[in-house]
C-alpha positions as CSV (number, residue, x, y, z in Angstrom):
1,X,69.0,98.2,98.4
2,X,70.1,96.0,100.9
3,X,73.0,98.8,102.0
4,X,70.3,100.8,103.3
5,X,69.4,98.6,106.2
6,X,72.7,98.2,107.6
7,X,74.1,100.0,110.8
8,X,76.2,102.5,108.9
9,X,75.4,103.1,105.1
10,X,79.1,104.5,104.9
11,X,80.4,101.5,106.4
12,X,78.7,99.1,104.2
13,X,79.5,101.3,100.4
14,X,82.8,99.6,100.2
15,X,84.3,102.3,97.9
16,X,87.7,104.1,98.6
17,X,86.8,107.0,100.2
18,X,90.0,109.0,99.4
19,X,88.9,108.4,95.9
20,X,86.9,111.7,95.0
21,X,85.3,109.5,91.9
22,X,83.8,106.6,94.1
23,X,82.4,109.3,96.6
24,X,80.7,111.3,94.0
25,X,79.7,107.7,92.3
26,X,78.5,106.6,95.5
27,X,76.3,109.6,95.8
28,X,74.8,109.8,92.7
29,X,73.5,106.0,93.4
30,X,72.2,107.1,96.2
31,X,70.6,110.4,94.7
32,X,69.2,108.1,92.0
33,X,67.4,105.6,94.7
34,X,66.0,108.7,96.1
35,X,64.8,109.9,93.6
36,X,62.8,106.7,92.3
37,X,61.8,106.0,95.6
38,X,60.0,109.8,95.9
39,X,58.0,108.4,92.6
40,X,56.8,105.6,94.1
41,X,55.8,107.5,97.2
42,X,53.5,109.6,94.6
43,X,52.0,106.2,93.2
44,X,51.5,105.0,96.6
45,X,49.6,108.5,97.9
46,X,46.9,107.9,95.1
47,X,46.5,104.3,95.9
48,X,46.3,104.8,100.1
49,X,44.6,108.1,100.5
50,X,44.2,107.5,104.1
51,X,48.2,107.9,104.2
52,X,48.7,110.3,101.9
53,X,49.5,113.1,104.5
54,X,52.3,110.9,106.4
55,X,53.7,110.0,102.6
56,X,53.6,113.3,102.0
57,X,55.3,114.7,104.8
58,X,58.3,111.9,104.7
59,X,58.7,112.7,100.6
60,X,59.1,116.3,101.4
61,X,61.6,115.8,103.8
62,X,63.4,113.4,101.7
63,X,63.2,116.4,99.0
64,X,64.9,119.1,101.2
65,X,67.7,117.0,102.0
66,X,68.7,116.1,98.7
67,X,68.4,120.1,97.6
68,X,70.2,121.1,100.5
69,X,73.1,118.7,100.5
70,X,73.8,117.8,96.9
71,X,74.0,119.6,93.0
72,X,74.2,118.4,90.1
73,X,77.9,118.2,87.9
74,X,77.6,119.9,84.8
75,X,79.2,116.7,83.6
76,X,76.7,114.1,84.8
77,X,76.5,113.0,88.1
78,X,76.5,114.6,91.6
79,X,78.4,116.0,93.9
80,X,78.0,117.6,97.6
81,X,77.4,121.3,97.7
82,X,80.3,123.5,99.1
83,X,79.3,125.6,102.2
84,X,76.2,124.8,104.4
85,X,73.0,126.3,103.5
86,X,70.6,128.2,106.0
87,X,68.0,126.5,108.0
88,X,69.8,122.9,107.4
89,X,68.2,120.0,108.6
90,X,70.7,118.0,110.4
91,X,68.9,115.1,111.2
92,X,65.8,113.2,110.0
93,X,64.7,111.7,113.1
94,X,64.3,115.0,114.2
95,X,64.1,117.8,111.2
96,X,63.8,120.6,114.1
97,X,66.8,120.6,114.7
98,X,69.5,122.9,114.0
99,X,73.5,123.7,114.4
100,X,73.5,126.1,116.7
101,X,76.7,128.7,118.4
102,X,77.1,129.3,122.0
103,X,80.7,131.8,120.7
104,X,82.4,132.1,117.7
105,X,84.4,129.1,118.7
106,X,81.9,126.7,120.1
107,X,79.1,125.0,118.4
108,X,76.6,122.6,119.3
109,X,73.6,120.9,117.4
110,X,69.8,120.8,118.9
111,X,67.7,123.9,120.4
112,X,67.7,126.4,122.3
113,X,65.9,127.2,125.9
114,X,64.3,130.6,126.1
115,X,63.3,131.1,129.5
116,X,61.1,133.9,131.4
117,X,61.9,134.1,135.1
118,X,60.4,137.2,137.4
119,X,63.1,139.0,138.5
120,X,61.9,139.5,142.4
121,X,60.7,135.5,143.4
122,X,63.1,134.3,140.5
123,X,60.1,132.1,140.1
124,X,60.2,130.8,136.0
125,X,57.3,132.1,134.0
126,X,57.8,131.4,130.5
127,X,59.5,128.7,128.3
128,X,60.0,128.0,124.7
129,X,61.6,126.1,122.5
130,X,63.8,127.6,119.8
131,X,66.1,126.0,116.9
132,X,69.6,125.9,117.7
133,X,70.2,128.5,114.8
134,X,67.4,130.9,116.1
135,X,68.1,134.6,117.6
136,X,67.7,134.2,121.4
137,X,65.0,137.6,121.4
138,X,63.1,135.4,119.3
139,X,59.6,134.6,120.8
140,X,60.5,137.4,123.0
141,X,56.8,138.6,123.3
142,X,55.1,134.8,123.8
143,X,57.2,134.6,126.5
144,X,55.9,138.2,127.7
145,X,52.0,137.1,127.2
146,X,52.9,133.3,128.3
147,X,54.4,134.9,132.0
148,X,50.9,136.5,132.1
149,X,48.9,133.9,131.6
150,X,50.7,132.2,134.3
151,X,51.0,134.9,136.8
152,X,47.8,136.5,136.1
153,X,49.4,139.7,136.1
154,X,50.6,141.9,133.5
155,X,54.4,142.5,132.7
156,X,54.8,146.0,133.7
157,X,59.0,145.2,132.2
158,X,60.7,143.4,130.0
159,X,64.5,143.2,130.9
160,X,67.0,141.0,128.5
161,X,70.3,141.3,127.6
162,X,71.9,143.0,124.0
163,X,70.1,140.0,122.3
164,X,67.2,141.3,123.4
165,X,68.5,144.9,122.0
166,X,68.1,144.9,118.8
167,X,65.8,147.4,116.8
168,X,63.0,144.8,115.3
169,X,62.8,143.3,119.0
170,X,62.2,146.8,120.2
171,X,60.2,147.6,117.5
172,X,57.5,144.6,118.2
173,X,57.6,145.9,121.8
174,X,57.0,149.4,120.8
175,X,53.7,148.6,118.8
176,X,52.1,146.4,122.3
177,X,53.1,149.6,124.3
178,X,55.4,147.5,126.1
179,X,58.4,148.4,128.1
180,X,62.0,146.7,127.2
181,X,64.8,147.2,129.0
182,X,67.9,145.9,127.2
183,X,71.6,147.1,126.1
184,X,71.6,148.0,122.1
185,X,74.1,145.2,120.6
186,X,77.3,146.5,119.5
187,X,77.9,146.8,115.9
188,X,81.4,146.2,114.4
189,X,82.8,146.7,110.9
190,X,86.3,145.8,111.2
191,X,88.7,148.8,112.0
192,X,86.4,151.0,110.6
193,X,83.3,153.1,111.3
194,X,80.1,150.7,111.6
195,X,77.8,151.6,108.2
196,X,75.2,153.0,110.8
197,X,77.3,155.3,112.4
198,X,78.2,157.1,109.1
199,X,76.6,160.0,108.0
200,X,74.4,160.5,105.8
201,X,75.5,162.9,102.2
């Protein structure tokens, strides 16, 4: 166990890492600690009930990462899943976070800044917090009822870009009998017709 309180737990494993074997030998050591230290993490809950909640909450946490990052090998062992799975948690000291995409071509890891700003004193009325994977029209409306709150006057618009466009964004508006203003985002397929441009037989 001692590897675990080093600097860098891949510096200290010592293996070879172009050796596919090692990794995967490596990892299933480490899956197996896990794993016994989540049992002892349920013996501990039912001896200190007092911090059963903050055991909890760590053990869960220590659950998702193993599901999302590793599978089992049909022959024994484990391996790293291919691919990266929705919603991962990219880092434990702070599990809110998420990789995120400025463009196709650049990403970054972290949140997102959704800000609310009255368009004649440019005067910021809103802000939230979203997860660096999250649509930016999310929390579209708090943002709306947060502005009021702070100006003490109702929104009489909402104006966003195509983010804001979309039809479950307008929708939500629609059903407050609130007004959005925002350019419907385009839709590609290719060199083809988008699916919701096609009629109907």
């Amino acid at each position: 166990m001692a590897g675990y309180f080093g600097s860098s737990l891949k510096g200290e494993a010592g293996i070879d890492w172009d050796d596919q074997k090692q990794r995967e030998q490596w990892l299933t050591q480490i899956v197996g600690d896990a794993r016994r230290l989540l049992s002892l993490a349920e013996k501990v809950k039912q001896e200190h009930g007092e911090q059963a909640e903050a055991i909890e909450a760590d053990a869960a946490l220590l659950r998702r990462l193993i599901a999302q990052d590793v599978e089992k090998k049909s022959a024994g062992g484990c391996q790293v899943k291919e691919g990266t799975e929705k919603d991962r948690i990219i880092s434990v000291h702070d599990p809110e976070m998420r990789h995120g995409r400025k463009s196709a071509s650049k990403k970054f890891n972290g949140h997102k800044a959704a800000v609310a700003v009255d368009i004649e004193s440019q005067l910021i009325t809103g802000v939230e917090v979203l997860p660096g994977n999250a649509g930016d029209q999310e929390k579209a409306l708090e943002l709306v009822e947060q502005s009021e709150r702070v100006m003490q006057a109702e929104v009489q618009e909402t104006v966003g870009d195509c983010a804001y466009g979309g039809g479950s964004t307008r929708r939500a508006f629609a059903e407050q009998n609130r007004r959005l203003t925002a350019k419907v985002p385009a839709i590609n397929n290719g060199e083809c017709f988008p699916r919701r441009s096609l009629p109907s037989i």
